[in-house]
PDB file as gemmi writes it, atoms N, CA and C in Angstrom:
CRYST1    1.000    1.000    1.000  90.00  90.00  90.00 P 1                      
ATOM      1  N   UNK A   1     -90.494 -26.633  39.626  1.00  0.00           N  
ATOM      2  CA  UNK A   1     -90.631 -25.778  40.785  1.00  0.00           C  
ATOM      3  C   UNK A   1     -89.825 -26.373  41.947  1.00  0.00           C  
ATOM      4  N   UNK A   2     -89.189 -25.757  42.419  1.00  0.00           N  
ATOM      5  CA  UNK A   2     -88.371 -25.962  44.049  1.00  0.00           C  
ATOM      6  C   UNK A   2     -89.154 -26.270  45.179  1.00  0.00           C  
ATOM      7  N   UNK A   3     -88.606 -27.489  46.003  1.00  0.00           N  
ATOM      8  CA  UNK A   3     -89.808 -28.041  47.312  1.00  0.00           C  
ATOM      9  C   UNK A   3     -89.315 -26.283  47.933  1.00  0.00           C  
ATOM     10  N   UNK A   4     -90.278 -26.301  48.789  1.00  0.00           N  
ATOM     11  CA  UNK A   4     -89.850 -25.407  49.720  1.00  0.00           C  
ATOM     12  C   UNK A   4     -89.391 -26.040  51.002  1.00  0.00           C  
ATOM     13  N   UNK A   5     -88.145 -25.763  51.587  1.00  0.00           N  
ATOM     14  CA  UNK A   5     -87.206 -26.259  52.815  1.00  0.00           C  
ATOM     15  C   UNK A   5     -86.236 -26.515  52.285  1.00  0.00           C  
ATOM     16  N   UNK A   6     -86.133 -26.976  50.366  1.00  0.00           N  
ATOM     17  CA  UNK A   6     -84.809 -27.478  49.910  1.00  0.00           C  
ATOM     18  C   UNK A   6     -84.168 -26.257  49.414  1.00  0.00           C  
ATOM     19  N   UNK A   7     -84.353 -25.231  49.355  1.00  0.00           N  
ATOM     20  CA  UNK A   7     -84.129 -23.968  48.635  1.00  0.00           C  
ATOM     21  C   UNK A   7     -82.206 -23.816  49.520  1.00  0.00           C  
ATOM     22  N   UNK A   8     -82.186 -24.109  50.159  1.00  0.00           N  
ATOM     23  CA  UNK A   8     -80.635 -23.399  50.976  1.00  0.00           C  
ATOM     24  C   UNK A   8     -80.134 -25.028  51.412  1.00  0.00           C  
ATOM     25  N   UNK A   9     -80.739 -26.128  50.547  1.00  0.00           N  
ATOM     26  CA  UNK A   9     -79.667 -27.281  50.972  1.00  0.00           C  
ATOM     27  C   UNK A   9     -78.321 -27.069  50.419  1.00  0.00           C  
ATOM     28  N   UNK A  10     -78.060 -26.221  48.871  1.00  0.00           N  
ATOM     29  CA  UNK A  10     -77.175 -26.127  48.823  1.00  0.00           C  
ATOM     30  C   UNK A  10     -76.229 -25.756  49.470  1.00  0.00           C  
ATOM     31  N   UNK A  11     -76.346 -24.912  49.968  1.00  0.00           N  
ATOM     32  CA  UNK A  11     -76.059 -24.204  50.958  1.00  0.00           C  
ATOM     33  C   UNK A  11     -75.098 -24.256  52.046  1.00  0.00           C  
ATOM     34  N   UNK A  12     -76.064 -25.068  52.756  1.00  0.00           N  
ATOM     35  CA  UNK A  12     -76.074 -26.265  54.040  1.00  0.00           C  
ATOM     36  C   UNK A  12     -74.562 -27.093  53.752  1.00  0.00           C  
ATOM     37  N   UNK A  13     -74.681 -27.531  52.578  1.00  0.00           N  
ATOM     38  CA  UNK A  13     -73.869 -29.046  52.030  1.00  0.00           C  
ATOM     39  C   UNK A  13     -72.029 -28.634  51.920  1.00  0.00           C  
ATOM     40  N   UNK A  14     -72.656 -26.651  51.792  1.00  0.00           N  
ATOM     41  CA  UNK A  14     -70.939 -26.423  51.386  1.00  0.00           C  
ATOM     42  C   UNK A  14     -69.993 -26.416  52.623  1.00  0.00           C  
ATOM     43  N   UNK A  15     -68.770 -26.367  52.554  1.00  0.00           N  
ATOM     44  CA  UNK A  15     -67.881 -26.318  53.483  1.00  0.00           C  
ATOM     45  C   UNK A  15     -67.942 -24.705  54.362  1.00  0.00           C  
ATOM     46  N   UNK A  16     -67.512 -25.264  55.141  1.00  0.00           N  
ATOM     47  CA  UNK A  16     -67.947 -23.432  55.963  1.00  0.00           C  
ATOM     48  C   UNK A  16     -67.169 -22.267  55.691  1.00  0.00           C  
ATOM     49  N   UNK A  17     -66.052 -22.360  55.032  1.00  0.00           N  
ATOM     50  CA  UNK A  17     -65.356 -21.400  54.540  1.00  0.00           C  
ATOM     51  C   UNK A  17     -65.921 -21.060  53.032  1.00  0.00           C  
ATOM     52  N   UNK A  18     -66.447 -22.107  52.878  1.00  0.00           N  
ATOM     53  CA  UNK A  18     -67.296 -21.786  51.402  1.00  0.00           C  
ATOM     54  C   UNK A  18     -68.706 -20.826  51.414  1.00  0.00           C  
ATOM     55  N   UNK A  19     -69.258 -21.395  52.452  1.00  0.00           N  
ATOM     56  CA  UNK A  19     -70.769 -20.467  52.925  1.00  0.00           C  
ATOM     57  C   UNK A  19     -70.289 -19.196  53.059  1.00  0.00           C  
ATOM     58  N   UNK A  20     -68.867 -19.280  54.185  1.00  0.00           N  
ATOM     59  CA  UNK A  20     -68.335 -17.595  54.423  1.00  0.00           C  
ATOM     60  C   UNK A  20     -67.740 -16.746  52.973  1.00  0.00           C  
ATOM     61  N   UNK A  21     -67.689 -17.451  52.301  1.00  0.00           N  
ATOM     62  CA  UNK A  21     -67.088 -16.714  51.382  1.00  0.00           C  
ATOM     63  C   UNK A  21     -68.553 -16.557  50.555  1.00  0.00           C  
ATOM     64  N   UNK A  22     -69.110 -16.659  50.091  1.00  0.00           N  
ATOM     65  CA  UNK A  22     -70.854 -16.830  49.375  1.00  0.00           C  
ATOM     66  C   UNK A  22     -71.537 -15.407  50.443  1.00  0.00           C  
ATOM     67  N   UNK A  23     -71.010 -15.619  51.601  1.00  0.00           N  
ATOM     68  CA  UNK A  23     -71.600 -14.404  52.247  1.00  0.00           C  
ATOM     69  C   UNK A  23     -70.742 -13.471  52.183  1.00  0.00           C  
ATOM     70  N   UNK A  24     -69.603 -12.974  51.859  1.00  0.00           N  
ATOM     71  CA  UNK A  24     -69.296 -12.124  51.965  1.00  0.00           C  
ATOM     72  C   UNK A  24     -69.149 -11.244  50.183  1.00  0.00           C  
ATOM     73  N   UNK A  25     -69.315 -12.685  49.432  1.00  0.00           N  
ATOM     74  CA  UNK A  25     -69.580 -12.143  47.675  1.00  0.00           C  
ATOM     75  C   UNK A  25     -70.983 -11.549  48.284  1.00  0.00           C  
ATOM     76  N   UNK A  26     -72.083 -11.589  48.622  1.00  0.00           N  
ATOM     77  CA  UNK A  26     -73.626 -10.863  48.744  1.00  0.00           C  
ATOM     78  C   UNK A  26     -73.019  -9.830  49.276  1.00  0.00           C  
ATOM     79  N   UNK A  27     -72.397  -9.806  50.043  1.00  0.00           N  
ATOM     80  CA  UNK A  27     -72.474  -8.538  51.180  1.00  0.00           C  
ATOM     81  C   UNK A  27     -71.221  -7.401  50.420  1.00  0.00           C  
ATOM     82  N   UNK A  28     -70.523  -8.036  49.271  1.00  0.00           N  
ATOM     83  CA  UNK A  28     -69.932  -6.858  48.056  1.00  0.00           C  
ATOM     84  C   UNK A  28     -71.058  -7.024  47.580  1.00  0.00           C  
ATOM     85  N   UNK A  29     -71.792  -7.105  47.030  1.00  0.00           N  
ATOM     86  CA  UNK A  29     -73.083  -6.683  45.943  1.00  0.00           C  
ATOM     87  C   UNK A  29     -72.667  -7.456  44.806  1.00  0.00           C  
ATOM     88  N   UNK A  30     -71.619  -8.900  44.778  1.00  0.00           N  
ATOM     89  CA  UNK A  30     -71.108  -9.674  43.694  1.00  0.00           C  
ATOM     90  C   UNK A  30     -70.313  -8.803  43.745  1.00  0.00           C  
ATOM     91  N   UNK A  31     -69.483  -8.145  43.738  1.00  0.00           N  
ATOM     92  CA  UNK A  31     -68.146  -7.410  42.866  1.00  0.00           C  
ATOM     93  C   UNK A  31     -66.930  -8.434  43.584  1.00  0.00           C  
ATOM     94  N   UNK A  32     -66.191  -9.462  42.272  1.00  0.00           N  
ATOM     95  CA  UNK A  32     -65.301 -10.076  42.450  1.00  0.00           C  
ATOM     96  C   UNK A  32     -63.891  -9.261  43.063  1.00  0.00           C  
ATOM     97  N   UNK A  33     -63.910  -7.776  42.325  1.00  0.00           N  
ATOM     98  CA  UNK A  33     -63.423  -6.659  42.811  1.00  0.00           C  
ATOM     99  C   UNK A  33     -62.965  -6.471  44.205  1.00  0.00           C  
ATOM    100  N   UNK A  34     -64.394  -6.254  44.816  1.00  0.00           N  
ATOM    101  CA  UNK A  34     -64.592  -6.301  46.222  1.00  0.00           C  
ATOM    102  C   UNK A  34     -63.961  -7.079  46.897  1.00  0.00           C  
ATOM    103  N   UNK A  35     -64.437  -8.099  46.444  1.00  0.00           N  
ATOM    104  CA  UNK A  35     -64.026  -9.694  46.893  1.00  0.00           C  
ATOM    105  C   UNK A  35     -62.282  -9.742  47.262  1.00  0.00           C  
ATOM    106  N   UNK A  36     -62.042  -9.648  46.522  1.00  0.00           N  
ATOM    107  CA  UNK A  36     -60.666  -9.605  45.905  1.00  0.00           C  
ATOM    108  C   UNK A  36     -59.963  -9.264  46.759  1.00  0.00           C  
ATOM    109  N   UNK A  37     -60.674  -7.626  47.471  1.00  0.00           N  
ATOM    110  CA  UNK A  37     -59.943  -6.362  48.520  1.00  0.00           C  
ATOM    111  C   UNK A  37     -59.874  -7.392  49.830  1.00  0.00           C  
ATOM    112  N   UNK A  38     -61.297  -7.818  49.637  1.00  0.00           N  
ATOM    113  CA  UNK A  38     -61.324  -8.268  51.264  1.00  0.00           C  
ATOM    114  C   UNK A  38     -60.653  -9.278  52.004  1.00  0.00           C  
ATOM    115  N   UNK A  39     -59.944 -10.353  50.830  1.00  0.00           N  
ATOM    116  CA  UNK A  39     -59.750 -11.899  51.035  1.00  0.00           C  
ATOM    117  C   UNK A  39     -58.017 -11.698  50.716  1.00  0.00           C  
ATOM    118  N   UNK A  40     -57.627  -9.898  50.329  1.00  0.00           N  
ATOM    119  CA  UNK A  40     -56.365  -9.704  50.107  1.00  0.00           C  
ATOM    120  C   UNK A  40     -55.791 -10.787  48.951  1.00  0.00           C  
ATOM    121  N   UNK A  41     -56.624 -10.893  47.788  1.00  0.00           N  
ATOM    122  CA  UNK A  41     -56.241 -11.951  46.747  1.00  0.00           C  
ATOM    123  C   UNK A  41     -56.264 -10.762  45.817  1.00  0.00           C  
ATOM    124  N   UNK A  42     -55.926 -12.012  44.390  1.00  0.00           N  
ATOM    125  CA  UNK A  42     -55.848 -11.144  43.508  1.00  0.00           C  
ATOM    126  C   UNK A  42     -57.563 -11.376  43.082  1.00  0.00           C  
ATOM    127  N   UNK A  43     -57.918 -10.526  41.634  1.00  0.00           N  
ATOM    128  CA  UNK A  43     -59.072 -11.155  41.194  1.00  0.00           C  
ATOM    129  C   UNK A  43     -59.132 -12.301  40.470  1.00  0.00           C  
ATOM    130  N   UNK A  44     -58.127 -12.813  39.674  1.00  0.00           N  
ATOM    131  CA  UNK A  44     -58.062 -14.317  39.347  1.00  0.00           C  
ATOM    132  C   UNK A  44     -58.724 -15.507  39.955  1.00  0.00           C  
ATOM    133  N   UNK A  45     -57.731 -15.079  41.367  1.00  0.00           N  
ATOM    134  CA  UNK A  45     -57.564 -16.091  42.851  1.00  0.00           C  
ATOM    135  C   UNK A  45     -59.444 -16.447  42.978  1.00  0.00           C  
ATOM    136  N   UNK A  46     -59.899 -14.742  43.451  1.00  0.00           N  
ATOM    137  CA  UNK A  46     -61.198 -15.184  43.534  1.00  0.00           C  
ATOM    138  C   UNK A  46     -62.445 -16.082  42.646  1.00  0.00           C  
ATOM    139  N   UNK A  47     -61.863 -15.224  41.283  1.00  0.00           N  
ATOM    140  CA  UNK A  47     -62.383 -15.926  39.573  1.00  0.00           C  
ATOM    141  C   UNK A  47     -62.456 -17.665  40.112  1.00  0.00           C  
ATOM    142  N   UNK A  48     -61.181 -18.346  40.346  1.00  0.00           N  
ATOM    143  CA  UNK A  48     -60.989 -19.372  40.324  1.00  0.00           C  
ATOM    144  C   UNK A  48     -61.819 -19.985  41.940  1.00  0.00           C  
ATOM    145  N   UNK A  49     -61.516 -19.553  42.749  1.00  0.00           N  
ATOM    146  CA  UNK A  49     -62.577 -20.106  43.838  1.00  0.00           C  
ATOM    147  C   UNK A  49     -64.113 -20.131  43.836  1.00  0.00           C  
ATOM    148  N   UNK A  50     -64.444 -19.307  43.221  1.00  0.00           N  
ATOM    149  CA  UNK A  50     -65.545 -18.905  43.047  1.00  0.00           C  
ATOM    150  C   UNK A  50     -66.534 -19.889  42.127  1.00  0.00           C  
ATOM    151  N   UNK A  51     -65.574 -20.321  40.912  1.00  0.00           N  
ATOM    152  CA  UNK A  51     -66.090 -21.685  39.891  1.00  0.00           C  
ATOM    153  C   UNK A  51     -66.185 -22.611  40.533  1.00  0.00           C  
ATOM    154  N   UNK A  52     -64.449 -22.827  41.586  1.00  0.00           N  
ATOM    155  CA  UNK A  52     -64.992 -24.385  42.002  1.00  0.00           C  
ATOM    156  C   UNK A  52     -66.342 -24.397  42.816  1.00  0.00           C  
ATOM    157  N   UNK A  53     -66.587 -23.425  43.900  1.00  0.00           N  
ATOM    158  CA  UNK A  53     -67.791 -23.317  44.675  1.00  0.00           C  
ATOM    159  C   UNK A  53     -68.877 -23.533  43.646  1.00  0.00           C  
ATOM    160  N   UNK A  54     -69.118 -22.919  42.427  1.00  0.00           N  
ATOM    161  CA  UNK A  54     -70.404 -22.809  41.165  1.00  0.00           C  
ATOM    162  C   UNK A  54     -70.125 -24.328  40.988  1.00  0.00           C  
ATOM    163  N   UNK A  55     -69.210 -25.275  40.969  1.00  0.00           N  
ATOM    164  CA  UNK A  55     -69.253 -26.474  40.293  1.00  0.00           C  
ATOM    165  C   UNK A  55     -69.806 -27.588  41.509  1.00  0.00           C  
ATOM    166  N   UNK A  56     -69.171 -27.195  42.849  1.00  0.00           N  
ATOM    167  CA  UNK A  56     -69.378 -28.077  43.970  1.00  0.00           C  
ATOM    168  C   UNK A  56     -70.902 -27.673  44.250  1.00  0.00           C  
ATOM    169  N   UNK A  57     -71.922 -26.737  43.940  1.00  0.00           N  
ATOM    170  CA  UNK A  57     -73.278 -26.578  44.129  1.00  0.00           C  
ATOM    171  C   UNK A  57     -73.748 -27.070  42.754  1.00  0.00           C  
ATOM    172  N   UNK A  58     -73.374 -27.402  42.249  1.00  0.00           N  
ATOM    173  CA  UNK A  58     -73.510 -28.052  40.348  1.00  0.00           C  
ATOM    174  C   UNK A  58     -73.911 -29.735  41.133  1.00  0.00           C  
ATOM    175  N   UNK A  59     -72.598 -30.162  41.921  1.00  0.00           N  
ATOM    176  CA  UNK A  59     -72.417 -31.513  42.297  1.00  0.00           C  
ATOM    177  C   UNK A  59     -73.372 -31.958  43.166  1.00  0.00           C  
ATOM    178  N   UNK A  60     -73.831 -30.448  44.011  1.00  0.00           N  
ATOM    179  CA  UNK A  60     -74.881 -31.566  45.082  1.00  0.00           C  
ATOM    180  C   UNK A  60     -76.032 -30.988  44.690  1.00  0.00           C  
ATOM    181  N   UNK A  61     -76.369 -30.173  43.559  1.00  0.00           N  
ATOM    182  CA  UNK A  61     -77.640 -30.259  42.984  1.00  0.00           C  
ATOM    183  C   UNK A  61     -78.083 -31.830  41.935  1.00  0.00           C  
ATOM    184  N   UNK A  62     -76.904 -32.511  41.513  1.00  0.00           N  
ATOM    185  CA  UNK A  62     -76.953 -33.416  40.966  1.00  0.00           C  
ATOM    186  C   UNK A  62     -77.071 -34.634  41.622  1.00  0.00           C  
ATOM    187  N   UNK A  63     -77.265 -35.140  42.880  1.00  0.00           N  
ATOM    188  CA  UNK A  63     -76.916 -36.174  43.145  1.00  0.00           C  
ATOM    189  C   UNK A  63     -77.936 -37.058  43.164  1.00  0.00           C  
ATOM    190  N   UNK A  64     -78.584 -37.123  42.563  1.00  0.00           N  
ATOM    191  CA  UNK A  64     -79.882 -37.895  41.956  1.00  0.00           C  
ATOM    192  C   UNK A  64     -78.983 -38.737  40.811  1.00  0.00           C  
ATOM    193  N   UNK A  65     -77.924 -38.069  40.556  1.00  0.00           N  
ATOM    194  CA  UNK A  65     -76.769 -39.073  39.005  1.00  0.00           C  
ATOM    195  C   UNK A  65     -75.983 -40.149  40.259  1.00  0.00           C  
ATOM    196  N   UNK A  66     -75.828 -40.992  39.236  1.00  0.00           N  
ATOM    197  CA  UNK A  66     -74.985 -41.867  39.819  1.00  0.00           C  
ATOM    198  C   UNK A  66     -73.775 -41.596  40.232  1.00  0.00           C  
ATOM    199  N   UNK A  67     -73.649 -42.967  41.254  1.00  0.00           N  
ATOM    200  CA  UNK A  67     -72.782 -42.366  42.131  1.00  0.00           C  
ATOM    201  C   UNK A  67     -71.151 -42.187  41.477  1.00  0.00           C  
ATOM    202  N   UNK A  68     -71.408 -42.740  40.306  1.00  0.00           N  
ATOM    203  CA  UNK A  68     -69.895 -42.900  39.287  1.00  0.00           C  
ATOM    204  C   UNK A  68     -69.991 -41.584  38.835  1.00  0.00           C  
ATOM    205  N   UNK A  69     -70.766 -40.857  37.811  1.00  0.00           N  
ATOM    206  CA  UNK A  69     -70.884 -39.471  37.926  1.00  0.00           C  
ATOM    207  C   UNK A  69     -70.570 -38.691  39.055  1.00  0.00           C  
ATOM    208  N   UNK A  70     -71.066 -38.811  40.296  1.00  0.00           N  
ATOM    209  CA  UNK A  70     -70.781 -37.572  40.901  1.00  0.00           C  
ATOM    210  C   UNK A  70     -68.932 -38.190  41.448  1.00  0.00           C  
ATOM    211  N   UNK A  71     -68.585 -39.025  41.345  1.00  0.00           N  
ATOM    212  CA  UNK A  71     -66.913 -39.509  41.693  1.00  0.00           C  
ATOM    213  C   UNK A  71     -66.412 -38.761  40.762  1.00  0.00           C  
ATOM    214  N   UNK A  72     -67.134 -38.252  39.643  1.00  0.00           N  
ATOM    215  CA  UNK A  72     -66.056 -38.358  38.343  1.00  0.00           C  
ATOM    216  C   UNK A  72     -65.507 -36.675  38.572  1.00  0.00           C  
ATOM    217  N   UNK A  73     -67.451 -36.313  39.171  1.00  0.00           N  
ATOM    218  CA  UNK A  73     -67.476 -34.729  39.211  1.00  0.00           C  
ATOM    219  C   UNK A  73     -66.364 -34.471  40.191  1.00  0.00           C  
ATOM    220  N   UNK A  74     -66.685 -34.808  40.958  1.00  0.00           N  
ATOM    221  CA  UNK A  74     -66.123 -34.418  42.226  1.00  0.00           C  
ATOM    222  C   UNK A  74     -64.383 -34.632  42.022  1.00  0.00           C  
ATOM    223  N   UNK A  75     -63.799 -35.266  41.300  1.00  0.00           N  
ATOM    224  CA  UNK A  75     -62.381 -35.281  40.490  1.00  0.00           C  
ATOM    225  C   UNK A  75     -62.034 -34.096  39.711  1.00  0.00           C  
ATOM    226  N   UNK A  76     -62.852 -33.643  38.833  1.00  0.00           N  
ATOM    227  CA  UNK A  76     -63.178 -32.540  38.398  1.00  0.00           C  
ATOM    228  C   UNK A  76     -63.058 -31.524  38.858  1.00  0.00           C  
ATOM    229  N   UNK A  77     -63.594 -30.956  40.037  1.00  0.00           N  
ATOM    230  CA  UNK A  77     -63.566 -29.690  41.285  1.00  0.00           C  
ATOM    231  C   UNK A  77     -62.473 -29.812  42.057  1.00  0.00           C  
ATOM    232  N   UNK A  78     -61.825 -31.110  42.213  1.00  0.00           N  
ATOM    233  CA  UNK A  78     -60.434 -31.214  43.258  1.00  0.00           C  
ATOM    234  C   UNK A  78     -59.020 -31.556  42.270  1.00  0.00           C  
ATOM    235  N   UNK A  79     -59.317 -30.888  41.448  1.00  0.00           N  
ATOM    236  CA  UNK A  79     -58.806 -31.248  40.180  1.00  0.00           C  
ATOM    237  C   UNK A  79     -57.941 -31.933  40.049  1.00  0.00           C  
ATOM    238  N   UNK A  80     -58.539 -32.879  40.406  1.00  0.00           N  
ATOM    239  CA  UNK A  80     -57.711 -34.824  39.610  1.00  0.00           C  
ATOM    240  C   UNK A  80     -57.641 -35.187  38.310  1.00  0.00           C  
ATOM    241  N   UNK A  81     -58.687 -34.397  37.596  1.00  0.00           N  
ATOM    242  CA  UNK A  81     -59.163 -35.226  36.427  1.00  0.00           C  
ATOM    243  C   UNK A  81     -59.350 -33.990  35.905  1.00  0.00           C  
ATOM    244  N   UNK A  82     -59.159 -33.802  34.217  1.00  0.00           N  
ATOM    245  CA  UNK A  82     -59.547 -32.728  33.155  1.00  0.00           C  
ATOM    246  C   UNK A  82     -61.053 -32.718  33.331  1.00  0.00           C  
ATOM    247  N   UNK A  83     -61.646 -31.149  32.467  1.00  0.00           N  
ATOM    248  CA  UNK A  83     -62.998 -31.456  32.361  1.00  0.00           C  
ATOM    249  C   UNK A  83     -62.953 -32.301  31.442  1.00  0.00           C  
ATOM    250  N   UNK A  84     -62.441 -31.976  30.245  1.00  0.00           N  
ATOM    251  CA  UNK A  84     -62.307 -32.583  28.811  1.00  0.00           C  
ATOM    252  C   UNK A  84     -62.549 -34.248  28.766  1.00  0.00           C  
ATOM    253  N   UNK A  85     -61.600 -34.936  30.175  1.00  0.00           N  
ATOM    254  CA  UNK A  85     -61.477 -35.923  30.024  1.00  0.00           C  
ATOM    255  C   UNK A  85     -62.417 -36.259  30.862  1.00  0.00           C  
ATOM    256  N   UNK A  86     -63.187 -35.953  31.773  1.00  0.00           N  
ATOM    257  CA  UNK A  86     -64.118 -36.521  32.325  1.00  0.00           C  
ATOM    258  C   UNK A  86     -65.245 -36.336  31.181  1.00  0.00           C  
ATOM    259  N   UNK A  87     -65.729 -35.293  30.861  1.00  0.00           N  
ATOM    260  CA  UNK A  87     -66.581 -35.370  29.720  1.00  0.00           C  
ATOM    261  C   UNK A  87     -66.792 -36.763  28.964  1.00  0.00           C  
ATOM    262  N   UNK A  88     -65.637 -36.981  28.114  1.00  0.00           N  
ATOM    263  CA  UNK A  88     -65.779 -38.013  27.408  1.00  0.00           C  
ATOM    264  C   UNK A  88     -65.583 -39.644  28.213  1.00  0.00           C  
ATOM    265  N   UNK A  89     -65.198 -39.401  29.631  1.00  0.00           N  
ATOM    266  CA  UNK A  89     -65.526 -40.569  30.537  1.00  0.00           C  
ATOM    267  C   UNK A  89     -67.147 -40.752  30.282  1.00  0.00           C  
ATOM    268  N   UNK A  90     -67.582 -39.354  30.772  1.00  0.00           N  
ATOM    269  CA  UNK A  90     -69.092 -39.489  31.012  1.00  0.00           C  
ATOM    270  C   UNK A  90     -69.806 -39.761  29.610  1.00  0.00           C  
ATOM    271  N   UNK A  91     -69.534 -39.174  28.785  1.00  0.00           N  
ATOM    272  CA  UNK A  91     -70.290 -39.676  27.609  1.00  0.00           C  
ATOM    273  C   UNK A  91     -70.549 -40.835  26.831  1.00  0.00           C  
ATOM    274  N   UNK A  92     -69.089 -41.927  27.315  1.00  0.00           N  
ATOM    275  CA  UNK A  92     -68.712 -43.643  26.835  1.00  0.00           C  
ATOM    276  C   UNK A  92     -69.717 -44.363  27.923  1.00  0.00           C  
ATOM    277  N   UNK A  93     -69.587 -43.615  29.452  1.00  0.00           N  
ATOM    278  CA  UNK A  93     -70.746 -43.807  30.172  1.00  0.00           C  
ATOM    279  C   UNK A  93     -71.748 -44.644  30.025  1.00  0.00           C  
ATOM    280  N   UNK A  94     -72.759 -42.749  29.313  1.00  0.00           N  
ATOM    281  CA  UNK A  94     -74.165 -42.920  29.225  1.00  0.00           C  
ATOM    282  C   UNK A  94     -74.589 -43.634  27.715  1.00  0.00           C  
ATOM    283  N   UNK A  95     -72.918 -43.804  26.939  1.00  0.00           N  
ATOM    284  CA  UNK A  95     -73.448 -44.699  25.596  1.00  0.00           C  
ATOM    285  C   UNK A  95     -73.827 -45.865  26.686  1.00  0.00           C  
ATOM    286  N   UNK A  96     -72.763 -46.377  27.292  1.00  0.00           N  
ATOM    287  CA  UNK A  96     -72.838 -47.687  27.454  1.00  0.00           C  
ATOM    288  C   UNK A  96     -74.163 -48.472  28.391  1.00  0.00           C  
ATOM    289  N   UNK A  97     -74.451 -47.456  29.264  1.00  0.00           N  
ATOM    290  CA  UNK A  97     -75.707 -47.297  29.991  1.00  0.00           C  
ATOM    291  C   UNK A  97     -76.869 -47.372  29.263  1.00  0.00           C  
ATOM    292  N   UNK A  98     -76.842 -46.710  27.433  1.00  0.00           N  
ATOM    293  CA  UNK A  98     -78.155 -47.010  26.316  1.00  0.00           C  
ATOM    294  C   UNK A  98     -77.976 -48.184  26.233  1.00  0.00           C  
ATOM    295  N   UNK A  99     -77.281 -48.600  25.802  1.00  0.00           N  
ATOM    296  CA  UNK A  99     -77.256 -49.903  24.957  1.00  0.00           C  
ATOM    297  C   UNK A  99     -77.863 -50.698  25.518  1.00  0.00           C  
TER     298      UNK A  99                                                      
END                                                                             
């Protein structure tokens, strides 16, 4: 269950052109379509902004992970680093973290 007050930290955490854009996907009813008209992009353009925003609220829902994880993530979204290859960063990781 969600504290209540933490419900819109995500929120809070994003960049302000990111919040504005999150408000103006609600205020199309989600239609990337919409989106698309308003920001004079294509729908790709939006497709692709739209993930990194889903991945950067991925990142600060996670930050309870270490802080090497969220470096790795956060390479990931500013795309430094493959997913592919962070994946298997993270997975030699959390072997090495069992052992």
């Amino acid at each position: 269950m969600l504290k209540k007050g933490l419900l819109m930290d995500w929120f809070l955490k994003l960049e302000r052109e990111d919040q504005e854009f999150v408000k103006q996907l609600v205020k199309a009813s989600g239609s990337l379509k919409e989106l698309a008209k308003i920001y004079q992009v294509s729908y790709p353009t939006v497709r692709v902004r739209l993930n990194k925003i889903i991945q950067h609220i991925d990142l600060i829902e996670q930050q309870g992970k270490s802080s090497f994880e969220t470096k790795i993530m956060e390479m990931v979204i500013n795309d430094e680093l493959p997913l592919n290859l962070a994946k298997k960063i993270l997975a030699d990781y959390q072997e090495e973290k069992d052992e």
